[in-house]
N, CA and C atoms as a LAMMPS dump frame, in Angstrom:
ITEM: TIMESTEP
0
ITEM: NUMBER OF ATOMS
642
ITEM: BOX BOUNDS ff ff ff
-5.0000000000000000e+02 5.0000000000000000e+02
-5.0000000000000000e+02 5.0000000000000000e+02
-5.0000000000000000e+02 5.0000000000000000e+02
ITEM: ATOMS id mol type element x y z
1 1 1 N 18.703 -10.114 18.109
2 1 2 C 19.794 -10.611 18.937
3 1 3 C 19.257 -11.226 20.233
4 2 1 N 18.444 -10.697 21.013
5 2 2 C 17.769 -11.102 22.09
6 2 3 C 16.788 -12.059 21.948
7 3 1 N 16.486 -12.795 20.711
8 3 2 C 15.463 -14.057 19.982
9 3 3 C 16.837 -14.79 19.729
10 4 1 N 17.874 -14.533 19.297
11 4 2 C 18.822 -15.605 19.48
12 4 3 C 19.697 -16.337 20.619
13 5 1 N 19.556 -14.996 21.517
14 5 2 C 20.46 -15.413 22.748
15 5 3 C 18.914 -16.439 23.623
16 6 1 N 17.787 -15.883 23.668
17 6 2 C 16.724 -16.859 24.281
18 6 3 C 16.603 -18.125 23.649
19 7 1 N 16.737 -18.39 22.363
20 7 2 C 16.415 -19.874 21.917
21 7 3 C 17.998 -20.866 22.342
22 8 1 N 18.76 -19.879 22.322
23 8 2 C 20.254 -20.694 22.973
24 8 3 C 20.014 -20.99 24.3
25 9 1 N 19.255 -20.877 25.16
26 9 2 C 18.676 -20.8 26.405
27 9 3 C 17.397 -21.373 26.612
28 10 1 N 16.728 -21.21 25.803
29 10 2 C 15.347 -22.144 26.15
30 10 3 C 15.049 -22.569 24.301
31 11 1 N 15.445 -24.24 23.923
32 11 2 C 15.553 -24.554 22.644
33 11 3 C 14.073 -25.515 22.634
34 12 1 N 13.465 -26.022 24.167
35 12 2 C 12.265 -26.191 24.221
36 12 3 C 11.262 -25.021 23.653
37 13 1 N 11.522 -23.933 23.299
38 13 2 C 10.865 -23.111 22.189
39 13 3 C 11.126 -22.139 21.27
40 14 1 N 11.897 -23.353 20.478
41 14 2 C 12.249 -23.231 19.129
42 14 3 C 11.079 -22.453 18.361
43 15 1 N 10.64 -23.295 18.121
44 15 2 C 9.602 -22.837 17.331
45 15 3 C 8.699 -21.317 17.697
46 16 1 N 8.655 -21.423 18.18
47 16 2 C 7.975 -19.429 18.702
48 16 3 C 9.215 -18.687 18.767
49 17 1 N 10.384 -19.031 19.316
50 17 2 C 11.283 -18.342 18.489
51 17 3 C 11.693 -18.306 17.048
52 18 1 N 11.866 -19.237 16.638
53 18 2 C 11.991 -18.951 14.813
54 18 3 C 11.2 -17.822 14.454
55 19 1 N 9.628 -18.215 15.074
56 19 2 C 8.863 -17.213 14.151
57 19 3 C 8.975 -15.638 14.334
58 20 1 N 9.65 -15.777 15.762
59 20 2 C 9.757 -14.116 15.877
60 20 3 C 11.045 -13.819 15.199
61 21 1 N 12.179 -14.58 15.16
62 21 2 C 13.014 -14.346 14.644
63 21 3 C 12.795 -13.759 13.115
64 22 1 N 11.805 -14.457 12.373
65 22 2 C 11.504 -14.769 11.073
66 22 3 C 10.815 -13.291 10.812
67 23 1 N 9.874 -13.389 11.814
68 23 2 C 9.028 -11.737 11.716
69 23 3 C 10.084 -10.35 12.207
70 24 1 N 10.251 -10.328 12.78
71 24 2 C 11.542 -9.182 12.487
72 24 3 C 12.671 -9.12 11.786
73 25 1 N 13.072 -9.828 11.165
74 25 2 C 13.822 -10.183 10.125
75 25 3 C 13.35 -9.323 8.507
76 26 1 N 12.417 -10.012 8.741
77 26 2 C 11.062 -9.476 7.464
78 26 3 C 11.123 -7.986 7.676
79 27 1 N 10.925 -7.634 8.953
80 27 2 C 10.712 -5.674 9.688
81 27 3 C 11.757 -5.156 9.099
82 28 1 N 13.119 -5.663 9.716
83 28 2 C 14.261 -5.019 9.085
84 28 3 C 14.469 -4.718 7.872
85 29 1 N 14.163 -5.617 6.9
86 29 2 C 14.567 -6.143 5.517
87 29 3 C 13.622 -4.732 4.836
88 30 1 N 12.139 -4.59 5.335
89 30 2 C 11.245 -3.838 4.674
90 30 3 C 11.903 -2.295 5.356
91 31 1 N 12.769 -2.435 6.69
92 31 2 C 13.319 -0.938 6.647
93 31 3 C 14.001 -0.786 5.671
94 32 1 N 15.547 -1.732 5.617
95 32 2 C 16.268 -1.721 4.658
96 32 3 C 15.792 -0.775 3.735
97 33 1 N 14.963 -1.597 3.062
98 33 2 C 14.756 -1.165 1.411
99 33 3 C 13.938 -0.194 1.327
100 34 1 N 13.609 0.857 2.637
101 34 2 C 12.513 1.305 2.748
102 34 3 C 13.661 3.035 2.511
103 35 1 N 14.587 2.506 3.004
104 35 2 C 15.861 3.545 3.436
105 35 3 C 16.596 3.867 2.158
106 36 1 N 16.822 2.407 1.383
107 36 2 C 17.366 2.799 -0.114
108 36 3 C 16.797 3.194 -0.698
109 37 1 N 15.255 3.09 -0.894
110 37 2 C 14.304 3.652 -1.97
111 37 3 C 14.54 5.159 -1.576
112 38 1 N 14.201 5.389 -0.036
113 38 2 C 14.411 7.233 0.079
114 38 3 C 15.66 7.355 -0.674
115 39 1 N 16.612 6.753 -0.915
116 39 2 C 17.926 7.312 -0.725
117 39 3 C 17.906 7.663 -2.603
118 40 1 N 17.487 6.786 -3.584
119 40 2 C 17.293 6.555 -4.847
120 40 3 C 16.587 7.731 -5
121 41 1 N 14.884 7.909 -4.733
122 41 2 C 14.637 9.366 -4.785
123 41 3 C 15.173 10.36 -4.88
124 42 1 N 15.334 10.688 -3.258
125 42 2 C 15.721 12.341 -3.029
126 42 3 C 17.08 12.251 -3.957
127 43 1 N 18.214 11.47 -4.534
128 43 2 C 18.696 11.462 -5.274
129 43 3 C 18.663 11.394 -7.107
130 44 1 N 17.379 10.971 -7.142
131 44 2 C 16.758 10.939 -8.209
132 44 3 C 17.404 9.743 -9.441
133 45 1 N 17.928 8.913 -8.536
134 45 2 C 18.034 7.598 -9.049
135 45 3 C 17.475 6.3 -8.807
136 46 1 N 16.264 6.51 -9.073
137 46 2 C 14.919 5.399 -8.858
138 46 3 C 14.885 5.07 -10.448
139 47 1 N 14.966 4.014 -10.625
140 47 2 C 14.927 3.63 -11.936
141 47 3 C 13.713 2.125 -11.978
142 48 1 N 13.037 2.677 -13.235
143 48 2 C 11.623 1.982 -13.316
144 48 3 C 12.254 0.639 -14.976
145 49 1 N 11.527 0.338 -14.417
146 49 2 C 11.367 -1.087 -14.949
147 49 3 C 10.068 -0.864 -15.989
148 50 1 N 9.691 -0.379 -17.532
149 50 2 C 8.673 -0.049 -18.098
150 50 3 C 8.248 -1.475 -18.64
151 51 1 N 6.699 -1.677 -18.368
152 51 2 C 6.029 -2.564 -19.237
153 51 3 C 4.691 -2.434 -19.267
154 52 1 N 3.842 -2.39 -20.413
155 52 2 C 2.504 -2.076 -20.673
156 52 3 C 1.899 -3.973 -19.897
157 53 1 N 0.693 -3.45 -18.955
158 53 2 C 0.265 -3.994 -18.015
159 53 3 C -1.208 -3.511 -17.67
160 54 1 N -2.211 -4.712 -17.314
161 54 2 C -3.66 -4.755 -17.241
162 54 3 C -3.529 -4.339 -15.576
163 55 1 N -3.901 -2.916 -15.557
164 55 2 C -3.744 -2.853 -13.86
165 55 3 C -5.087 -2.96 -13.035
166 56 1 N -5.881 -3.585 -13.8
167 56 2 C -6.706 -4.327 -13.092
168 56 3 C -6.619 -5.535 -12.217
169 57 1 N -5.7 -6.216 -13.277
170 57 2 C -5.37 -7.728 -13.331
171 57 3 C -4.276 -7.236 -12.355
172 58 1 N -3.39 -7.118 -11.832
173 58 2 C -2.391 -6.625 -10.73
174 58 3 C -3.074 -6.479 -9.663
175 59 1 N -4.525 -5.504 -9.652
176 59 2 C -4.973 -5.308 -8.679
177 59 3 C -5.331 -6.211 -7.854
178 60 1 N -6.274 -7.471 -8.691
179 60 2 C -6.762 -8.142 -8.278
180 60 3 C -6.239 -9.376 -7.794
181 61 1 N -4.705 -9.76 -8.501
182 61 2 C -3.76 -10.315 -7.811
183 61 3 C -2.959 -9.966 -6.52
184 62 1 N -3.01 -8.677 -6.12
185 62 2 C -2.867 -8.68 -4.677
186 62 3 C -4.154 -8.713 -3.948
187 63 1 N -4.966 -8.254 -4.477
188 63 2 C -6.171 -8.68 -3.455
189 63 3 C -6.633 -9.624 -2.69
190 64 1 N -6.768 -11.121 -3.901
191 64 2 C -6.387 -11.841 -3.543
192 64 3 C -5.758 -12.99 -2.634
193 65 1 N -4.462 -12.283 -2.607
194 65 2 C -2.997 -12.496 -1.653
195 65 3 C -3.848 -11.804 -0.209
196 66 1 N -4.051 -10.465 -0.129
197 66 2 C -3.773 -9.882 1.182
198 66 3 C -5.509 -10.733 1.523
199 67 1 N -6.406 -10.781 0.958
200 67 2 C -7.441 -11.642 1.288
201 67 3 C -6.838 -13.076 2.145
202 68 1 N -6.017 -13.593 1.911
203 68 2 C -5.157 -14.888 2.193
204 68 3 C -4.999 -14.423 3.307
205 69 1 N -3.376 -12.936 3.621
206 69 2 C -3.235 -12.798 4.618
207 69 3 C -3.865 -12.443 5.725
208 70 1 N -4.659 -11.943 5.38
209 70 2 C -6.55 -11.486 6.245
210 70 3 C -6.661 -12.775 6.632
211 71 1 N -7.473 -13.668 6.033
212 71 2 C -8.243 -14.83 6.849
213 71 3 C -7.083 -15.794 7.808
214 72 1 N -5.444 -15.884 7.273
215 72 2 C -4.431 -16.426 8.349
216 72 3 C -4.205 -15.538 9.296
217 73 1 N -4.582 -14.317 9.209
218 73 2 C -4.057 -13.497 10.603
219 73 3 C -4.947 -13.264 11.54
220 74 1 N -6.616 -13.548 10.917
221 74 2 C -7.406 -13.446 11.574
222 74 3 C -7.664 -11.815 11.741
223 75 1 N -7.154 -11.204 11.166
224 75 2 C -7.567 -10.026 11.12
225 75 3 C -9.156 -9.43 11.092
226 76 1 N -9.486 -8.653 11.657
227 76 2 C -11.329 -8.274 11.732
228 76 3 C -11.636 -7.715 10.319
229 77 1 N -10.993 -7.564 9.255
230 77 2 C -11.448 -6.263 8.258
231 77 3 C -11.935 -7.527 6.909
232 78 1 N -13.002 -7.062 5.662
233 78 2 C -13.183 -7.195 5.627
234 78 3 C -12.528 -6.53 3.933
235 79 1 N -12.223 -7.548 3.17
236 79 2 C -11.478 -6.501 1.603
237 79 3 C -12.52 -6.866 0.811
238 80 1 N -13.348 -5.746 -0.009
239 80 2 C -13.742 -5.262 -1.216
240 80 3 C -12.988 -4.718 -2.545
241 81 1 N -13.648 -5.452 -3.755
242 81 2 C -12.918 -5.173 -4.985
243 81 3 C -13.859 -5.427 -6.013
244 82 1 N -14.747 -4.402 -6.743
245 82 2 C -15.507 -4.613 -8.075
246 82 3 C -14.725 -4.82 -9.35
247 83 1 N -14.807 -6.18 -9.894
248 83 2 C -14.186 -6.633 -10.689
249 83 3 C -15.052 -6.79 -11.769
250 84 1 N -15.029 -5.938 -13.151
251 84 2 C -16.051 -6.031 -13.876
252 84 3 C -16.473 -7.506 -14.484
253 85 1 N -17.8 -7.439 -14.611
254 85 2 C -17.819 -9.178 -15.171
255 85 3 C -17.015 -9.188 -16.596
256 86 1 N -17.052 -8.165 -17.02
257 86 2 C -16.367 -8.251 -18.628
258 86 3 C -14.826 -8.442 -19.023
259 87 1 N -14.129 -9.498 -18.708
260 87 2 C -12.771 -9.665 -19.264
261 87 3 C -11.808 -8.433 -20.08
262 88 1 N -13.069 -7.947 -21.119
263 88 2 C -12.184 -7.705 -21.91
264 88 3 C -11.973 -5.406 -21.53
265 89 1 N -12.732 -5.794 -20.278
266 89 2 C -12.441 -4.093 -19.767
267 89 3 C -11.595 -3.769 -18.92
268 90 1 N -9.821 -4.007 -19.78
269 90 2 C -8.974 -3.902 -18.879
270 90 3 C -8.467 -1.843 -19.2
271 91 1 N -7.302 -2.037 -18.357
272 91 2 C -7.106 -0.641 -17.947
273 91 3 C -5.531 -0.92 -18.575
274 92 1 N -5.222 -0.325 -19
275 92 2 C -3.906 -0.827 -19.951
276 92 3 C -2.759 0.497 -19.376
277 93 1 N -1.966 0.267 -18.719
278 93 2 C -1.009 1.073 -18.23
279 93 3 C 0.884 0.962 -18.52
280 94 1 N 1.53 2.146 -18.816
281 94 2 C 3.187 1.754 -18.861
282 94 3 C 3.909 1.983 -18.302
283 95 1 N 4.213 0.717 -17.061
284 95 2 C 4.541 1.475 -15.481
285 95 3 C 5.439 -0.073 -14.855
286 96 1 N 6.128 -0.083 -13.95
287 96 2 C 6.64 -0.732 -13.658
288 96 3 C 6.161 -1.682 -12.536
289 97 1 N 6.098 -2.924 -12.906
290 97 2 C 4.596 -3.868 -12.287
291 97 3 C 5.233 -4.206 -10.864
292 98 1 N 6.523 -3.737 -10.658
293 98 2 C 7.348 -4.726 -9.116
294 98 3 C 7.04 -2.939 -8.235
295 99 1 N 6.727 -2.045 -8.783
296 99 2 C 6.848 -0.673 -7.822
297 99 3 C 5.384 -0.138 -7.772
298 100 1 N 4.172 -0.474 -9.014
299 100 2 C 3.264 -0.496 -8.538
300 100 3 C 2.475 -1.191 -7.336
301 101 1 N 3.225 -2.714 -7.46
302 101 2 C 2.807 -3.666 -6.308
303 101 3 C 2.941 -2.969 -5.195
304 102 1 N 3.964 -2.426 -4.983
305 102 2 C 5.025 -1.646 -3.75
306 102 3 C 3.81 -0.655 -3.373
307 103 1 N 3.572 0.202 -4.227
308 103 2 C 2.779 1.189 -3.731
309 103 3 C 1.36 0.454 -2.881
310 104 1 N 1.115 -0.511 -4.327
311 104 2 C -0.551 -1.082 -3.564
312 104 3 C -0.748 -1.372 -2.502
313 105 1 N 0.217 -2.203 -2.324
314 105 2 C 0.256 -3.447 -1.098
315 105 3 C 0.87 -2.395 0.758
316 106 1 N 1.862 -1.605 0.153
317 106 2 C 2.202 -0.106 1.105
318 106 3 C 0.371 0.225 1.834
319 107 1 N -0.03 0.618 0.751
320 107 2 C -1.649 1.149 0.714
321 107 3 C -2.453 0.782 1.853
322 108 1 N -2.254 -1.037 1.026
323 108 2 C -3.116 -1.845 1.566
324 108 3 C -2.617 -2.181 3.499
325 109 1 N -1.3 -2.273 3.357
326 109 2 C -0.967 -2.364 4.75
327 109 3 C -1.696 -1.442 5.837
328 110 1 N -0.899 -0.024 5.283
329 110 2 C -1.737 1.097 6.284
330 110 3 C -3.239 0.536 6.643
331 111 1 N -3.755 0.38 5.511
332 111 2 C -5.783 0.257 5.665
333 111 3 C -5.776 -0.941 6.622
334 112 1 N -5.489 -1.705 6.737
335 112 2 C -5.624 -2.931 7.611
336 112 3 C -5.227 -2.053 8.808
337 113 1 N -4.026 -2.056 9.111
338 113 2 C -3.164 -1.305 9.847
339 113 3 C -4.341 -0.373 11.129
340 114 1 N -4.961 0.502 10.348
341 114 2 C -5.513 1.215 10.951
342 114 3 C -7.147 1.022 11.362
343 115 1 N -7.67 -0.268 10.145
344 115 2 C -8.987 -0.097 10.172
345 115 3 C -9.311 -1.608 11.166
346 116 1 N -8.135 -2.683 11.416
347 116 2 C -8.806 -3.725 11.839
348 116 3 C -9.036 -3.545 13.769
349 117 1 N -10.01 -3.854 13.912
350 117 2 C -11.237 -3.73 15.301
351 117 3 C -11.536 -2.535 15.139
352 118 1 N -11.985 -1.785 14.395
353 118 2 C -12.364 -0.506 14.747
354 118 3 C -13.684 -0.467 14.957
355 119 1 N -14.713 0.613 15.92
356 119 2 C -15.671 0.609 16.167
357 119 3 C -16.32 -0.914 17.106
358 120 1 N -15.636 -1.524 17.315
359 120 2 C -16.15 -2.74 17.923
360 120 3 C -16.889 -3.771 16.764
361 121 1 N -16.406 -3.669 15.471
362 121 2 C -17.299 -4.527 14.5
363 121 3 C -16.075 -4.293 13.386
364 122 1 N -16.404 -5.547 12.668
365 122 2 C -15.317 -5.895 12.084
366 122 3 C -15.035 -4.851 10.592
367 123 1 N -13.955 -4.386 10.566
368 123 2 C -13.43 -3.348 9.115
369 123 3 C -13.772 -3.362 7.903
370 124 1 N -13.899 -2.563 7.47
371 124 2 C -13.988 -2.627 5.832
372 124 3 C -13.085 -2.275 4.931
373 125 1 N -12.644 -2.641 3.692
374 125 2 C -11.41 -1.745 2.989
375 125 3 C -12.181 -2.042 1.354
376 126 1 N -12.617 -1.011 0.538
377 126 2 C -12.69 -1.039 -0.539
378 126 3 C -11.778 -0.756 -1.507
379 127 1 N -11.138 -1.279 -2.285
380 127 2 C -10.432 -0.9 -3.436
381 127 3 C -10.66 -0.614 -4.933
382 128 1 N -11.518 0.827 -5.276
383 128 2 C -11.645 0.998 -6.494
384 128 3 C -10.542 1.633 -7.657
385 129 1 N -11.242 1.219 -8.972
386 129 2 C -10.401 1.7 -9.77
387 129 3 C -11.064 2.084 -11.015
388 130 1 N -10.872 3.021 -11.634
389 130 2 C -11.356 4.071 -12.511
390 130 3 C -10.542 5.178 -14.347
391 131 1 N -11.29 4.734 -14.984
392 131 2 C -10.682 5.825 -15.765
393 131 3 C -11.15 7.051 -15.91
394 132 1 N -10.468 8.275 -15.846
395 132 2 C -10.735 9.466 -15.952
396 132 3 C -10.101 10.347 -17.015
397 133 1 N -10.842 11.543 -17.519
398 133 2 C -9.951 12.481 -18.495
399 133 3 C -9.165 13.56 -17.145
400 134 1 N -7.594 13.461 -17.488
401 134 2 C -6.703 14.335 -16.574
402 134 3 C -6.958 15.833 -17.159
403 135 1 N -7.613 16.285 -16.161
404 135 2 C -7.608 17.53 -15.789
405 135 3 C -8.593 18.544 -16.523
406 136 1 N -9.126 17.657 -17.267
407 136 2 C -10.376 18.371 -18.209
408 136 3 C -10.099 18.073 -19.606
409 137 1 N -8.88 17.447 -20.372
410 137 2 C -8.248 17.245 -21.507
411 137 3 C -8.74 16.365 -21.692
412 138 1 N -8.065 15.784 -22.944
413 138 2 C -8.523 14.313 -23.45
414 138 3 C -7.483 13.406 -22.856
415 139 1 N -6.707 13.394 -22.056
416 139 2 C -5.686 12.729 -21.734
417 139 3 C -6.232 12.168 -21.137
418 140 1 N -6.068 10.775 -20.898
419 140 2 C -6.603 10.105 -19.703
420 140 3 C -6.158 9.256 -18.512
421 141 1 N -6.527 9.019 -17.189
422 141 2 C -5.738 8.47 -16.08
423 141 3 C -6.544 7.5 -15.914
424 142 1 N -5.835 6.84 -14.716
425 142 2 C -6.736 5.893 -13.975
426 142 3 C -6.244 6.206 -12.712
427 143 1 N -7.369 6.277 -11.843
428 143 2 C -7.425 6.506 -10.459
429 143 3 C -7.851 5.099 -9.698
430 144 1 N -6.52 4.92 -8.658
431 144 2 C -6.766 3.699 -7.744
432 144 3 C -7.322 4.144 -6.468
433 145 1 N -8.414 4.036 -5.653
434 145 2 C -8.377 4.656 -4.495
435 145 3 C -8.832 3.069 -3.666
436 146 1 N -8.146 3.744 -2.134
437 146 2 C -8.077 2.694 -1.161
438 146 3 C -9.08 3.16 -0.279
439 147 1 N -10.172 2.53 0.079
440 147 2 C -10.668 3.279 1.435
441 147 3 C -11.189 2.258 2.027
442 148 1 N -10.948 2.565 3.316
443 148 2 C -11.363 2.336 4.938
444 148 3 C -12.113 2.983 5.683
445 149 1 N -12.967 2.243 6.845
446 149 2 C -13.386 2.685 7.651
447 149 3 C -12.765 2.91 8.823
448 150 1 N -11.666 2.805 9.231
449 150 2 C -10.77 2.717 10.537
450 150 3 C -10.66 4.119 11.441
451 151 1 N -10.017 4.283 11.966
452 151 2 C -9.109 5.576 12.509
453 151 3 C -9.044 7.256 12.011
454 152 1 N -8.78 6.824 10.332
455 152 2 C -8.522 7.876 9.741
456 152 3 C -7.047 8.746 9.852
457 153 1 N -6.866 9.74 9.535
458 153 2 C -5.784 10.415 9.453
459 153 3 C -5.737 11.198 10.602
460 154 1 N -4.374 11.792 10.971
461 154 2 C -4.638 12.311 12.414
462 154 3 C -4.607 13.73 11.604
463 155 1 N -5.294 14.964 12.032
464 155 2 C -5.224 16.162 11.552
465 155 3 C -3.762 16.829 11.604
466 156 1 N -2.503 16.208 12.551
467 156 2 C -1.657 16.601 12.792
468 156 3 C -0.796 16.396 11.815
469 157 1 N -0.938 15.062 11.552
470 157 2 C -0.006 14.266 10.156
471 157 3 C -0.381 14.954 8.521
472 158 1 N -1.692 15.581 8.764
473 158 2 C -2.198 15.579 7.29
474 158 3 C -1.07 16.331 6.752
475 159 1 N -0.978 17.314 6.76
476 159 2 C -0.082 18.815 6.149
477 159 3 C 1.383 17.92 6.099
478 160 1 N 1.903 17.14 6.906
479 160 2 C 2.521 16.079 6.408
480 160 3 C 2.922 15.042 5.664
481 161 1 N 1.803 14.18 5.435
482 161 2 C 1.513 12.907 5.371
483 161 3 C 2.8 12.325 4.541
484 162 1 N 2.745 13.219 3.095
485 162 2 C 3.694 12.363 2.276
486 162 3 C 5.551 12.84 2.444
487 163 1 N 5.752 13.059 3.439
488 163 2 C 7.273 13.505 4.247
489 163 3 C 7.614 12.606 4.508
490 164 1 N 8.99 12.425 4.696
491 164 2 C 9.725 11.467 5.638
492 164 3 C 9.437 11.668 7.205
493 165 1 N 9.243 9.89 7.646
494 165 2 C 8.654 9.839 9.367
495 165 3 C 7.616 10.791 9.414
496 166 1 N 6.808 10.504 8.546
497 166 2 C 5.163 11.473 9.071
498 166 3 C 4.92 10.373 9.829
499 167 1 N 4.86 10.028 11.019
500 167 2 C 3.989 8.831 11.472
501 167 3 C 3.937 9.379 12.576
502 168 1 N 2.608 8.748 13.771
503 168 2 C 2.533 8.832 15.25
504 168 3 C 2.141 7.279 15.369
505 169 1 N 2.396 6.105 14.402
506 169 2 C 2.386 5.11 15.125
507 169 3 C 3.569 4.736 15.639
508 170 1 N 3.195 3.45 16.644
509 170 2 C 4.675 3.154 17.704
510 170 3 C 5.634 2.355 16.574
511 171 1 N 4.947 1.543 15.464
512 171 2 C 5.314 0.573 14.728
513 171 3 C 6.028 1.293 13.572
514 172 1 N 5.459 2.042 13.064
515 172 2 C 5.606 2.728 11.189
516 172 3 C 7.025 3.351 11.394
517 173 1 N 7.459 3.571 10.455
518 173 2 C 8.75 4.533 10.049
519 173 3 C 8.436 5.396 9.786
520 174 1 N 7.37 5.73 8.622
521 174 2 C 7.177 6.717 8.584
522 174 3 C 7.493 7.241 7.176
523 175 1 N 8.284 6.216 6.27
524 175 2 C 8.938 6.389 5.317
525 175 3 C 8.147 5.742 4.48
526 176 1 N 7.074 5.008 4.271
527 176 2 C 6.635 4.342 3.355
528 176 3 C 5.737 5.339 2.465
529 177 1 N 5.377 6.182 2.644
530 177 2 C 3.865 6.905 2.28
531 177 3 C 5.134 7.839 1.557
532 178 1 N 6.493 8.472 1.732
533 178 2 C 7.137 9.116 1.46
534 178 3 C 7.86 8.63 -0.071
535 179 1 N 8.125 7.041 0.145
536 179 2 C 8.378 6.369 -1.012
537 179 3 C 7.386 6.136 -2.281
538 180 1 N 6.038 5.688 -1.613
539 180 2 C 5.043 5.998 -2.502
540 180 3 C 4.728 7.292 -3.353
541 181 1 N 4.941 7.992 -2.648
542 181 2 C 4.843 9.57 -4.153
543 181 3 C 5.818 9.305 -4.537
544 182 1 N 6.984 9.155 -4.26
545 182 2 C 8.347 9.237 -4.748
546 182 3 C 8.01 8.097 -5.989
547 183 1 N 7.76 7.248 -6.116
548 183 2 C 6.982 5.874 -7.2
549 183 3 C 6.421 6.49 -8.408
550 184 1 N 4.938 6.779 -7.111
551 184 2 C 4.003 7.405 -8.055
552 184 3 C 4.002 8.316 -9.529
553 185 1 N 5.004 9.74 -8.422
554 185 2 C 5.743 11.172 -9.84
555 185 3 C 6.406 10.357 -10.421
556 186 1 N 7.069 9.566 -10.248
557 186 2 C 8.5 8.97 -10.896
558 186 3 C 7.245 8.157 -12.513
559 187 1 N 6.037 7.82 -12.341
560 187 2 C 5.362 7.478 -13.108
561 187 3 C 4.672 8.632 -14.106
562 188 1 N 4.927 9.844 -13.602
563 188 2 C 3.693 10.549 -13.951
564 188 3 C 2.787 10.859 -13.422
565 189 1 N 2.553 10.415 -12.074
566 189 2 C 1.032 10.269 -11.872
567 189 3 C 0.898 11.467 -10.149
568 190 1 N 0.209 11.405 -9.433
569 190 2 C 0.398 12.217 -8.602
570 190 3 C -0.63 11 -7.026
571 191 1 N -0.333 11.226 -6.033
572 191 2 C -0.792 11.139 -4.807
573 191 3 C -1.371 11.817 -3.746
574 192 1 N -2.408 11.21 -3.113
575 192 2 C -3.183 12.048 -1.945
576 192 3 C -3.48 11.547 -1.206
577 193 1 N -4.427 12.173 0.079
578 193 2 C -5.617 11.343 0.772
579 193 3 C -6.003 12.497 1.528
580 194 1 N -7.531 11.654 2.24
581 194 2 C -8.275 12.615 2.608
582 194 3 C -9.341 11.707 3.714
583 195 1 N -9.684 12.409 5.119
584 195 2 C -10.253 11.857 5.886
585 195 3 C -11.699 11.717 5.018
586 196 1 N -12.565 10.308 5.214
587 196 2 C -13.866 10.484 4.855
588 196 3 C -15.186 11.144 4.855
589 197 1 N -15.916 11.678 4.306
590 197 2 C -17.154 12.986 5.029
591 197 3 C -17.813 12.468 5.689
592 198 1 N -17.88 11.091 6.407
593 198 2 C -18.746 10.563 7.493
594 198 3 C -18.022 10.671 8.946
595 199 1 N -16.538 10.38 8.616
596 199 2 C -16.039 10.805 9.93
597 199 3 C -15.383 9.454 10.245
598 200 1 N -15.623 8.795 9.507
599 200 2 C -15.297 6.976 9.768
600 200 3 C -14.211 6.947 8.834
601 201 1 N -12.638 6.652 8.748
602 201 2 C -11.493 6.003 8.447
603 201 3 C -11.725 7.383 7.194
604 202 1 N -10.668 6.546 5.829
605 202 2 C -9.584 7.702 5.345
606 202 3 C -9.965 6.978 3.781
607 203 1 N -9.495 7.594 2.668
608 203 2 C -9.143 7.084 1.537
609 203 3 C -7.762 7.826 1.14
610 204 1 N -7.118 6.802 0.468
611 204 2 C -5.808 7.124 -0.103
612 204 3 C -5.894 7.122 -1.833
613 205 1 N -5.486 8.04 -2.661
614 205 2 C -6.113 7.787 -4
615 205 3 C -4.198 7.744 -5.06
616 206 1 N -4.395 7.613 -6.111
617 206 2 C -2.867 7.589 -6.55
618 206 3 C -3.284 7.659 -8.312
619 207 1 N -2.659 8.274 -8.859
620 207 2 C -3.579 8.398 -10.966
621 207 3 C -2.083 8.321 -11.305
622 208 1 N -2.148 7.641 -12.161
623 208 2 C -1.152 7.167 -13.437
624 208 3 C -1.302 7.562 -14.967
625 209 1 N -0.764 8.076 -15.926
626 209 2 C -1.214 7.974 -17.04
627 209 3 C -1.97 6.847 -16.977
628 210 1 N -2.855 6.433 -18.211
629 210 2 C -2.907 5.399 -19.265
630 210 3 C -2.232 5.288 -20.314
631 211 1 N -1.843 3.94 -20.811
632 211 2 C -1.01 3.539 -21.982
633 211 3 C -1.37 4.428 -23.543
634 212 1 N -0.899 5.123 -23.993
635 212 2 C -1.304 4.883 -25.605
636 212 3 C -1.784 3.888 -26.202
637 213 1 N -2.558 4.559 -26.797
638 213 2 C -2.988 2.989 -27.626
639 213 3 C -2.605 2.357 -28.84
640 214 1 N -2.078 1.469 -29.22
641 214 2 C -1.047 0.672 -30.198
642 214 3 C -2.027 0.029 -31.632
């Protein structure tokens, strides 16, 4: 409201107003839906969208993207992603490809979020991904983990983290990390994180079944 009443008042800058207009607009929109997803949860009407999907190939399509938004924002950090040379070693998953994005890209925000200028030298964010047997069985997962060198977790938030408004930033809600498990179980799969043993930034990890095989 106060980006509209200023450009009615000074239309010599239009343009830096639009964009703020444009960027909080975007803020709201991601509360919005940030508020219905809690609301779908804790109600237990989150409804998934199933389709067998290369979640490699997902991965690496946001990577990609937030690589894009990295070099336009000028951001300091620096995104990693081992992409096997072999095409045909995909990770075959039956999960809903518009709420996995949600989770990734959630992920990926925080890691920027927290890791860009850190230490006075520019960030790092690795994104691996893995198959594993769940829990000692023959069943098997795949584990996505996010890690950074940034900030890390505050010891206060941990025993928290995946609650509604776990946050001590000025910016976060607080609700996103809350929606993400809420995703995640809703898949099967389970969520964590854990400060790094060097003392430098955090990893966030998230396991999904794997698909049957057809």
């Amino acid at each position: 409201l106060s980006y509209s009443e200023l450009l009615q008042k000074h239309p010599e800058r239009k343009e830096e107003m639009i964009q703020a207009l444009s960027r909080n607009a975007g803020r709201l929109q991601r509360l919005t839906d940030d508020i219905l997803d809690v609301t779908r949860i804790e109600s237990e009407t989150l409804m998934l969208r199933i389709e067998r999907l290369n979640i490699r190939d997902l991965i690496s399509n946001i990577i990609e993207d937030y690589r894009n938004q990295i070099e336009k924002n000028n951001d300091y950090v620096e995104l990693y992603h081992y992409k096997p040379e072999n095409n045909d070693d995909s990770i075959i998953v039956e999960a809903d490809r518009a709420r996995l994005f949600q989770v990734i890209s959630n992920l990926l925000d925080n890691a920027v979020k927290f890791t860009n200028k850190q230490y006075n030298k520019r960030g790092s964010i690795d994104v691996n991904v893995e198959k594993k047997n769940k829990n000692g069985n023959k069943k098997q997962e795949v584990i996505v983990a996010i890690i950074d060198n940034g900030t890390g977790i505050d010891p206060e938030i941990m025993p928290r983290l995946f609650t509604r408004f776990a946050t001590k930033s000025e910016t976060g809600t607080g609700l996103g990390l809350f929606v993400c498990k809420g995703i995640i179980e809703a898949h099967g799969g389970r969520i964590w994180a854990e400060n790094n043993s060097d003392g430098k930034g955090a990893t966030f990890s998230f396991s999904i079944p794997l698909a049957m095989e057809v």
